[in-house]
N, CA, C and O atoms as a GROMACS GRO file, in nm:
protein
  460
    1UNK      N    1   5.484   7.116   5.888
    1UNK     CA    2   5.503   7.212   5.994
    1UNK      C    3   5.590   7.325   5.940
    1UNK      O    4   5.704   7.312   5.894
    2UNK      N    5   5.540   7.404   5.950
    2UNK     CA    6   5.615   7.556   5.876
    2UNK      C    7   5.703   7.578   6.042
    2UNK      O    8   5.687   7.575   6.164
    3UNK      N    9   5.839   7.613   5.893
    3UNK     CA   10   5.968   7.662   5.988
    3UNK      C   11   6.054   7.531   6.024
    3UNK      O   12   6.176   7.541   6.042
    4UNK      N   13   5.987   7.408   6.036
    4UNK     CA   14   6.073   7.303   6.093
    4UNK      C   15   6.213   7.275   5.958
    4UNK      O   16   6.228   7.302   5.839
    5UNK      N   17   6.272   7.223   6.041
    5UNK     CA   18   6.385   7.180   5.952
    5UNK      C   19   6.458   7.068   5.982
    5UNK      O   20   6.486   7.034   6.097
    6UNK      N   21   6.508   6.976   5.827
    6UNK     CA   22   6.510   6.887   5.838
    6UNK      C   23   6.694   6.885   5.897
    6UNK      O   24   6.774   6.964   5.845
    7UNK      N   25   6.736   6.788   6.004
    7UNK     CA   26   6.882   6.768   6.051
    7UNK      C   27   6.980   6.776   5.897
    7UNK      O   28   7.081   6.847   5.896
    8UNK      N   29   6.940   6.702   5.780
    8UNK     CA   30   7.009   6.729   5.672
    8UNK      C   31   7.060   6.834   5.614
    8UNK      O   32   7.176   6.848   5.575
    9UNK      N   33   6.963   6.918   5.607
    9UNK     CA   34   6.956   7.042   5.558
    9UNK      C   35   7.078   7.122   5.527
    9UNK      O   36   7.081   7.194   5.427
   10UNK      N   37   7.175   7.113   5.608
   10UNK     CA   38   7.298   7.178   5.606
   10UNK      C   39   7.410   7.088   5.582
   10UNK      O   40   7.527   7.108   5.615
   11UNK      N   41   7.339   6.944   5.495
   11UNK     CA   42   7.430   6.862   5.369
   11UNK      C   43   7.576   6.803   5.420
   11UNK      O   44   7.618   6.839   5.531
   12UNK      N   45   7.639   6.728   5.354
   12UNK     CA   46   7.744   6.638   5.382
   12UNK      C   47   7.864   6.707   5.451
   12UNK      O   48   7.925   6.682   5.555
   13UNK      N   49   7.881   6.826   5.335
   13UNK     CA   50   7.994   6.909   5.361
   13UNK      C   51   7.993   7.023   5.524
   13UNK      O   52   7.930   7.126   5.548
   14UNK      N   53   8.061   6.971   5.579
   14UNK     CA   54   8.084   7.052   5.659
   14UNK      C   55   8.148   7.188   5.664
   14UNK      O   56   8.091   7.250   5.753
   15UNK      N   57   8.222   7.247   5.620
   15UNK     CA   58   8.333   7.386   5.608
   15UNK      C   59   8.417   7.311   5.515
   15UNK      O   60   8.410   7.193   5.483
   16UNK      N   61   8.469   7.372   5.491
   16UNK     CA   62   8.626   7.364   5.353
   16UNK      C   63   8.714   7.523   5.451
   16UNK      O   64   8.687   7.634   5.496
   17UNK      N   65   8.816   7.433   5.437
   17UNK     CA   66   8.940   7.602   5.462
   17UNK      C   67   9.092   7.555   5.391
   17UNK      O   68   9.136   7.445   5.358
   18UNK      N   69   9.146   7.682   5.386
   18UNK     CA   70   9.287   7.665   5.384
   18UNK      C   71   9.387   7.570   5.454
   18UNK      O   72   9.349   7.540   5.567
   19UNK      N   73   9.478   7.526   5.426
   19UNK     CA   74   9.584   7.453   5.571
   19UNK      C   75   9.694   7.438   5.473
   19UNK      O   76   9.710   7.368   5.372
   20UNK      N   77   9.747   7.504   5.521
   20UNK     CA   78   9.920   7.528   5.480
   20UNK      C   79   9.938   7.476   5.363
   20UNK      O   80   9.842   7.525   5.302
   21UNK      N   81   9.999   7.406   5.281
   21UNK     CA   82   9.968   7.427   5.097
   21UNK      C   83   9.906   7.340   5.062
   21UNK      O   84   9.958   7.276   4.971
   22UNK      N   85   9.760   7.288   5.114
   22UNK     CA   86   9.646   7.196   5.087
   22UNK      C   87   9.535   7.280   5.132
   22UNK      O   88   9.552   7.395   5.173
   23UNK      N   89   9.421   7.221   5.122
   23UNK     CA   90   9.311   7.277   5.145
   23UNK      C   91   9.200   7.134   5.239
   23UNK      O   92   9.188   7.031   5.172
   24UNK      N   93   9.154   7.134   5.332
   24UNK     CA   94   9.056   7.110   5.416
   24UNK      C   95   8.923   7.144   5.365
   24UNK      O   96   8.879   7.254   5.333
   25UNK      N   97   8.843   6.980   5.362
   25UNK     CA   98   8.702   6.979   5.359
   25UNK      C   99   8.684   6.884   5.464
   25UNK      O  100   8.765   6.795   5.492
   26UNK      N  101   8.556   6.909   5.531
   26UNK     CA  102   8.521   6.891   5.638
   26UNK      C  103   8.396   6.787   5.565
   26UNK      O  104   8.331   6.835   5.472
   27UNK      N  105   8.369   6.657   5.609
   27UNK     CA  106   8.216   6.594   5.575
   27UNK      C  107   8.163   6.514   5.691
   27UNK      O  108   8.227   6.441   5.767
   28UNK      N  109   8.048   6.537   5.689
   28UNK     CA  110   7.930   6.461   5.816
   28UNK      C  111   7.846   6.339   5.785
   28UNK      O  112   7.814   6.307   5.670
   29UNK      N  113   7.816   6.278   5.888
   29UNK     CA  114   7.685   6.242   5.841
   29UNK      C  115   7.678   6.136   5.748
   29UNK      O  116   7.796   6.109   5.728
   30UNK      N  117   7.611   6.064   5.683
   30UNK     CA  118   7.633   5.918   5.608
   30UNK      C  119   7.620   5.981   5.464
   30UNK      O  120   7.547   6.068   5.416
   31UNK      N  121   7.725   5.898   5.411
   31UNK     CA  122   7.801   5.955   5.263
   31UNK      C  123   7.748   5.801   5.159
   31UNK      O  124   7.797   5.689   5.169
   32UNK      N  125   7.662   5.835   5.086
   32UNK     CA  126   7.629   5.710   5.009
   32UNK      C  127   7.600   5.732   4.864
   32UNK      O  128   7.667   5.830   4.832
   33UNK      N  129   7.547   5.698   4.781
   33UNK     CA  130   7.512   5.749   4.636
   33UNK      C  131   7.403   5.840   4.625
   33UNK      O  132   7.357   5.888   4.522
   34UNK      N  133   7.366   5.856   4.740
   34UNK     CA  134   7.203   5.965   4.763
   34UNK      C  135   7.272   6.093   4.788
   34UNK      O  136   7.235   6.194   4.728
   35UNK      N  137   7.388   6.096   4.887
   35UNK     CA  138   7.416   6.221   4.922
   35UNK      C  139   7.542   6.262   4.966
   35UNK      O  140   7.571   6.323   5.069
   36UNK      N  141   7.668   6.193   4.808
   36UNK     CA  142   7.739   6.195   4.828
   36UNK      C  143   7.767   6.346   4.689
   36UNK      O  144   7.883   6.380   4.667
   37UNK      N  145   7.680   6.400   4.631
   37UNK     CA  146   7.697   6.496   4.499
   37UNK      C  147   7.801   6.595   4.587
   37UNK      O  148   7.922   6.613   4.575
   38UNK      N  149   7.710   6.648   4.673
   38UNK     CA  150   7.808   6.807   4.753
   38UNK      C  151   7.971   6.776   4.784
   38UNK      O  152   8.064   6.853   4.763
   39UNK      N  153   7.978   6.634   4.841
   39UNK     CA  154   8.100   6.622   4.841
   39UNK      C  155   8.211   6.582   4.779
   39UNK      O  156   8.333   6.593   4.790
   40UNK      N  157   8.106   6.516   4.686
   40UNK     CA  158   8.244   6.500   4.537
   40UNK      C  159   8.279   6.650   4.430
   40UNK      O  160   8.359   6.672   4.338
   41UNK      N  161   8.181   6.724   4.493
   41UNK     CA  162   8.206   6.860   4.419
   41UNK      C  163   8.292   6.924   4.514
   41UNK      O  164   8.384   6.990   4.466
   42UNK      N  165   8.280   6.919   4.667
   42UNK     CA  166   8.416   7.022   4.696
   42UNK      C  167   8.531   6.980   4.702
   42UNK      O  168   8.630   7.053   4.712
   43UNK      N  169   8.534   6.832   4.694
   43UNK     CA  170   8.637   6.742   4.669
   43UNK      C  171   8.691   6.758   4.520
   43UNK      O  172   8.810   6.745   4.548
   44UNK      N  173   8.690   6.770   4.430
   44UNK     CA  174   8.693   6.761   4.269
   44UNK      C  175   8.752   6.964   4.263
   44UNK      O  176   8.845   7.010   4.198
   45UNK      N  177   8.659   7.034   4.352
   45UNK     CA  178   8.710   7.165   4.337
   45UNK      C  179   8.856   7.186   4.399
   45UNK      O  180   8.960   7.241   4.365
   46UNK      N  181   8.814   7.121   4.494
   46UNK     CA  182   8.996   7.155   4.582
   46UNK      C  183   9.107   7.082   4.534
   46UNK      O  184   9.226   7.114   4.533
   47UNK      N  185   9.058   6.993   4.501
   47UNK     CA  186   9.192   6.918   4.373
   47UNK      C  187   9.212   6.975   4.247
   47UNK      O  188   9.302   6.946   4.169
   48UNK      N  189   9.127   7.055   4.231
   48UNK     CA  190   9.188   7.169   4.062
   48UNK      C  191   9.235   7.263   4.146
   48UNK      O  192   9.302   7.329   4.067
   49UNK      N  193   9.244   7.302   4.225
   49UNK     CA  194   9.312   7.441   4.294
   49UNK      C  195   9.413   7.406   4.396
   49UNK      O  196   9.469   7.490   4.467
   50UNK      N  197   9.430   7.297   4.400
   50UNK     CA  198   9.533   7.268   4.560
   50UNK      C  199   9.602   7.131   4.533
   50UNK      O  200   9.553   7.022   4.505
   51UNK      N  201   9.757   7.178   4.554
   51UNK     CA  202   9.851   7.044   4.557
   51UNK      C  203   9.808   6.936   4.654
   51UNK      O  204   9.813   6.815   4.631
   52UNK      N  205   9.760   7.002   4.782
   52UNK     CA  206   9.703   6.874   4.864
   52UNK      C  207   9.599   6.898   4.918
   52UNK      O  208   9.589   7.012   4.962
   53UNK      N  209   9.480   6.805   4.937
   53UNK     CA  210   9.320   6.747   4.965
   53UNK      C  211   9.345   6.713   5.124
   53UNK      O  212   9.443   6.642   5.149
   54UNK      N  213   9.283   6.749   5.210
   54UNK     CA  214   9.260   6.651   5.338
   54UNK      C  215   9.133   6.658   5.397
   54UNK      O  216   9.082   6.751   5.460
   55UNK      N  217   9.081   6.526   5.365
   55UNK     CA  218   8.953   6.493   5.392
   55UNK      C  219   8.913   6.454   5.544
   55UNK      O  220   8.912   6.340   5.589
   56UNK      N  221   8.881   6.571   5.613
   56UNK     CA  222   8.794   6.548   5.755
   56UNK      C  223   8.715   6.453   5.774
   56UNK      O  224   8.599   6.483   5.745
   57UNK      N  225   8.729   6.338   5.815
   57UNK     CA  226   8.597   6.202   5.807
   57UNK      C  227   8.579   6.238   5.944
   57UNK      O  228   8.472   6.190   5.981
   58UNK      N  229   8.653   6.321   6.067
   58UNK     CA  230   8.587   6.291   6.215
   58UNK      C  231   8.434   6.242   6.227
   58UNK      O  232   8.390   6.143   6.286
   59UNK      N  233   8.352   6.363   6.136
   59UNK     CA  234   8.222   6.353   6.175
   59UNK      C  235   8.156   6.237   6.056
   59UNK      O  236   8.034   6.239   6.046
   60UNK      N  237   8.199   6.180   6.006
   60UNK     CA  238   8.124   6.067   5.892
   60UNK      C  239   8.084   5.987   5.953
   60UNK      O  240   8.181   5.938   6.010
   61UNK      N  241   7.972   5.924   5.988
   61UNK     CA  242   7.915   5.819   6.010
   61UNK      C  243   7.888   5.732   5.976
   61UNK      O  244   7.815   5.661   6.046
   62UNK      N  245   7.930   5.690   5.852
   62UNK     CA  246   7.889   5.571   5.752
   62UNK      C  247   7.940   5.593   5.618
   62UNK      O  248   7.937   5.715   5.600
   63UNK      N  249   7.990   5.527   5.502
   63UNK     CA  250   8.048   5.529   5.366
   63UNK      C  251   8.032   5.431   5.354
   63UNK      O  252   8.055   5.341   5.434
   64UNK      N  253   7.967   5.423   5.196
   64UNK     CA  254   7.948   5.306   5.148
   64UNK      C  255   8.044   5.306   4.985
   64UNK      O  256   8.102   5.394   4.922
   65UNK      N  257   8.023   5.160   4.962
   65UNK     CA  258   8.129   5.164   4.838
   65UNK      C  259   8.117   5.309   4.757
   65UNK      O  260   8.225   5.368   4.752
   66UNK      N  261   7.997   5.384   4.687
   66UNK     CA  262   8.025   5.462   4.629
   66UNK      C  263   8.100   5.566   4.694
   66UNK      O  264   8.109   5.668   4.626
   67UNK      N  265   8.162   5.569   4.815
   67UNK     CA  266   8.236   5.695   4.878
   67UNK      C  267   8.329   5.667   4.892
   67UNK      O  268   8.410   5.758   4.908
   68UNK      N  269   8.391   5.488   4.894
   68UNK     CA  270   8.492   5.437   4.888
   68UNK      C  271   8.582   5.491   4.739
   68UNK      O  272   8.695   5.539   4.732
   69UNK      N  273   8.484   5.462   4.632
   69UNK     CA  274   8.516   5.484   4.460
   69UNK      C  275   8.547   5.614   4.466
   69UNK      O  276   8.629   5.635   4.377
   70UNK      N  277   8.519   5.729   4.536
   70UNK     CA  278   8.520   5.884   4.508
   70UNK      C  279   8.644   5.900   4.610
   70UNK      O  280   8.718   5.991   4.572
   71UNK      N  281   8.678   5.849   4.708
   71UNK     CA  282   8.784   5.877   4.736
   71UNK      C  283   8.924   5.814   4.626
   71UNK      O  284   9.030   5.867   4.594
   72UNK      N  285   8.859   5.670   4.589
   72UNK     CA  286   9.029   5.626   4.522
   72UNK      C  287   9.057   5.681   4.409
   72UNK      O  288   9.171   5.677   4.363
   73UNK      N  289   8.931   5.755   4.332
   73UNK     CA  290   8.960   5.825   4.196
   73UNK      C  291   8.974   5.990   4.242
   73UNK      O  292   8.993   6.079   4.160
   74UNK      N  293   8.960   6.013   4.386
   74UNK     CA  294   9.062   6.142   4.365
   74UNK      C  295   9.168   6.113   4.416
   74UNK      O  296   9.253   6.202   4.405
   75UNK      N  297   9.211   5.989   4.489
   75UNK     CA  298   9.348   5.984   4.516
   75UNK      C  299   9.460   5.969   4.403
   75UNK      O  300   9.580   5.995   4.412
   76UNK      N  301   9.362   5.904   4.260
   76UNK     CA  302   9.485   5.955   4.122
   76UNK      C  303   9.497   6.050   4.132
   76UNK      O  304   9.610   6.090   4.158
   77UNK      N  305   9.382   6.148   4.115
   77UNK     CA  306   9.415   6.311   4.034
   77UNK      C  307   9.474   6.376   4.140
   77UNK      O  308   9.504   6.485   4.090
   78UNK      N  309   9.518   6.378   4.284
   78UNK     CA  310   9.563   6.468   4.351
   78UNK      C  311   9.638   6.402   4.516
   78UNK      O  312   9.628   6.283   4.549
   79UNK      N  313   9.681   6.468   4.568
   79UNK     CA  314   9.771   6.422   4.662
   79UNK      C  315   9.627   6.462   4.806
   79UNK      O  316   9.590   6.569   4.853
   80UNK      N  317   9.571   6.283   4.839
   80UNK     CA  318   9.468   6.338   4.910
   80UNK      C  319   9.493   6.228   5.029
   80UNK      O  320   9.518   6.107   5.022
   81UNK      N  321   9.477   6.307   5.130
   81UNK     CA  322   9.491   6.272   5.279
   81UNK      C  323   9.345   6.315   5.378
   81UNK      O  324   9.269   6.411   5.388
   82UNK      N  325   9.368   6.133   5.464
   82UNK     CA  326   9.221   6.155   5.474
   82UNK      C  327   9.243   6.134   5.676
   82UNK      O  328   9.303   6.042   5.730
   83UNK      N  329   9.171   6.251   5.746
   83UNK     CA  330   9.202   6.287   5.882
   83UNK      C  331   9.104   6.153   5.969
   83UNK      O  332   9.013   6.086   5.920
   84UNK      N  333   9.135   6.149   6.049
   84UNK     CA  334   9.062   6.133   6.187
   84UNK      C  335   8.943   6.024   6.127
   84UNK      O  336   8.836   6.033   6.188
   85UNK      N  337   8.949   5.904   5.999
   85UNK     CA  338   8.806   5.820   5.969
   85UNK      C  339   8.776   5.758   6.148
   85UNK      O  340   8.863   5.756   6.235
   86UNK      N  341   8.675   5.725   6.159
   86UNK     CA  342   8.623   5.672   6.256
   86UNK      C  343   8.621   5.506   6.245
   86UNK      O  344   8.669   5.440   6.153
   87UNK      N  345   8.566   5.466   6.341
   87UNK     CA  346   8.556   5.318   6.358
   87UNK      C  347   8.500   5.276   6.190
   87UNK      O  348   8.585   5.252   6.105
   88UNK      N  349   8.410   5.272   6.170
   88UNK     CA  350   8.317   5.243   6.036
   88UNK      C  351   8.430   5.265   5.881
   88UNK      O  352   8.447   5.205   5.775
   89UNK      N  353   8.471   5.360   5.933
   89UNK     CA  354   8.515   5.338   5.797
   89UNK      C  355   8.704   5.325   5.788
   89UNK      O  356   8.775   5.331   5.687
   90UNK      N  357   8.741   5.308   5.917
   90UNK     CA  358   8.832   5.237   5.939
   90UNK      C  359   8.918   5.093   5.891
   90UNK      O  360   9.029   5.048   5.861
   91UNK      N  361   8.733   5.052   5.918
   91UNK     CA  362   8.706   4.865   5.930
   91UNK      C  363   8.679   4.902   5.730
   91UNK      O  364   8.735   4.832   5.645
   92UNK      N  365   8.611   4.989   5.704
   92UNK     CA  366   8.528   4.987   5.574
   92UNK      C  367   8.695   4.971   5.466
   92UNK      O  368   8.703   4.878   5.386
   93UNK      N  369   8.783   5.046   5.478
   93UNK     CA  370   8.889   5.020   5.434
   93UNK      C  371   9.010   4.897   5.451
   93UNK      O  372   9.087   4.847   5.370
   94UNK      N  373   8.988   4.879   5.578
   94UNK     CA  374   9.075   4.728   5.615
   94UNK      C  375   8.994   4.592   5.535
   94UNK      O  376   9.056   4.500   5.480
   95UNK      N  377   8.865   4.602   5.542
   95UNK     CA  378   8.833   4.494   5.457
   95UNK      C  379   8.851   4.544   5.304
   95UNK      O  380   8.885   4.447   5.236
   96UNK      N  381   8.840   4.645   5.239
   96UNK     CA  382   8.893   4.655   5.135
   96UNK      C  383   9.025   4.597   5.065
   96UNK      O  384   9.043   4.515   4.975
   97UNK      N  385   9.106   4.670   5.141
   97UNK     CA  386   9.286   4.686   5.125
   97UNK      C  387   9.281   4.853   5.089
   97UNK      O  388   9.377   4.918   5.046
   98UNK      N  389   9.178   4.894   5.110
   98UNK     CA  390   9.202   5.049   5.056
   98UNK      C  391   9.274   5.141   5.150
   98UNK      O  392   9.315   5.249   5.107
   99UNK      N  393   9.296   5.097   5.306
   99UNK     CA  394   9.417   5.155   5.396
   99UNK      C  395   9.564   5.114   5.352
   99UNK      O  396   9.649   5.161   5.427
  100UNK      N  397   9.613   5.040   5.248
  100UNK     CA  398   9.689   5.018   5.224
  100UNK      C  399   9.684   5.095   5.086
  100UNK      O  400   9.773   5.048   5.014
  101UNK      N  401   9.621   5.187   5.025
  101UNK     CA  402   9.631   5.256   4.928
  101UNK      C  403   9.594   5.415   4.948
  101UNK      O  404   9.636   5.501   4.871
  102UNK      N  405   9.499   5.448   5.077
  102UNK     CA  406   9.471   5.591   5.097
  102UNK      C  407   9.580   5.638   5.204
  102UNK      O  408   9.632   5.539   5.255
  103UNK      N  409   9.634   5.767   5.258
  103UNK     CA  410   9.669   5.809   5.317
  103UNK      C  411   9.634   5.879   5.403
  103UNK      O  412   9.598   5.996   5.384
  104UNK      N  413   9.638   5.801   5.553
  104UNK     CA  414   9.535   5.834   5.673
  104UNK      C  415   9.576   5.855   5.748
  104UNK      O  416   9.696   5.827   5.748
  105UNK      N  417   9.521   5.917   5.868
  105UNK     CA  418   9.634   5.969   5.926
  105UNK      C  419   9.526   6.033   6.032
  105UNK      O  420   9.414   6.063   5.988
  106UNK      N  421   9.558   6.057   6.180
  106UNK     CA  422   9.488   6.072   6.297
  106UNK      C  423   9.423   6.172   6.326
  106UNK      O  424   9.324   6.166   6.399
  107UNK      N  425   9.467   6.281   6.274
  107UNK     CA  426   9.440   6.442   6.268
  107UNK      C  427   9.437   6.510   6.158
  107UNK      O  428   9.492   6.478   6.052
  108UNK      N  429   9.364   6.619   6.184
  108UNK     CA  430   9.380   6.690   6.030
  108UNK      C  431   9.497   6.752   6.037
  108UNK      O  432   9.556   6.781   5.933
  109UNK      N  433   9.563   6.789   6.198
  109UNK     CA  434   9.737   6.858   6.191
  109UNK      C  435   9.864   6.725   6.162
  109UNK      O  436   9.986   6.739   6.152
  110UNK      N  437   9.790   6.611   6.157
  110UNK     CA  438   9.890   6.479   6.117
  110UNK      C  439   9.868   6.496   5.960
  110UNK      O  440   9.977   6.528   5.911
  111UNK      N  441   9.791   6.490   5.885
  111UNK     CA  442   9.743   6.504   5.762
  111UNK      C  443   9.839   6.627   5.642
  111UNK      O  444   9.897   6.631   5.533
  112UNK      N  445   9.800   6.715   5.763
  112UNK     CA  446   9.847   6.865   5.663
  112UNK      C  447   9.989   6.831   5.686
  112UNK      O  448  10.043   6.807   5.578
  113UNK      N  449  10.116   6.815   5.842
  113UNK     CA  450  10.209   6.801   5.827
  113UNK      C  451  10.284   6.692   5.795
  113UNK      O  452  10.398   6.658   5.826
  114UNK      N  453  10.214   6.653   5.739
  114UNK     CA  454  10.231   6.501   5.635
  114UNK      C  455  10.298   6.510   5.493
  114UNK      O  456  10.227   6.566   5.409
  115UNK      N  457  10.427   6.462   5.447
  115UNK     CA  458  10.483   6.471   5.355
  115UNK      C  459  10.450   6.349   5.271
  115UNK      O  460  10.502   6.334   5.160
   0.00000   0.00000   0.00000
């Protein structure tokens, strides 16, 4: 069907912005080894340019281990704080122990004024 478009189309990443001396990326939508590339790239970019990362999960719907691995290997290289995860990946970290290693936090304004 010419013209239709697929719900994907406009990819994991939601917006990226500024926030006070970190930088905000925004991601949607289910994050897995299929269609997790866009967001390990604005993730990987904002950690060469910015003392602090805060990762918007409001809208994520699903992470699977490979999104689990891309968050804990940018939590070496950079000071990364992760907003608002939802139920799913809440639980996805408590059975890990990886809430006891990421820094989470309720809001993206809990996140940014987060020391």
């Amino acid at each position: 069907m010419t013209g239709a478009r697929d719900t994907n189309d406009e990819g994991v990443v939601g917006g990226v912005h500024p926030a006070g001396a970190g930088w905000v990326v925004s991601a949607r939508g289910e994050l897995d080894q299929d269609t997790l590339g866009p967001l390990e790239e604005a993730l990987a970019s904002a950690a060469a340019r910015h003392p602090v990362v805060v990762l918007d999960a409001s809208a994520i719907t699903f992470g699977d281990s490979s999104f689990l691995n891309l968050l804990l290997r940018l939590h070496h290289s950079t000071t990364l704080r992760i907003a608002s995860p939802g139920e799913q990946l809440r639980r996805l970290f408590a059975l890990t122990g990886a809430d006891s290693v990421l820094s989470l936090h309720p809001s993206v304004e809990a996140a940014v004024a987060a020391s």
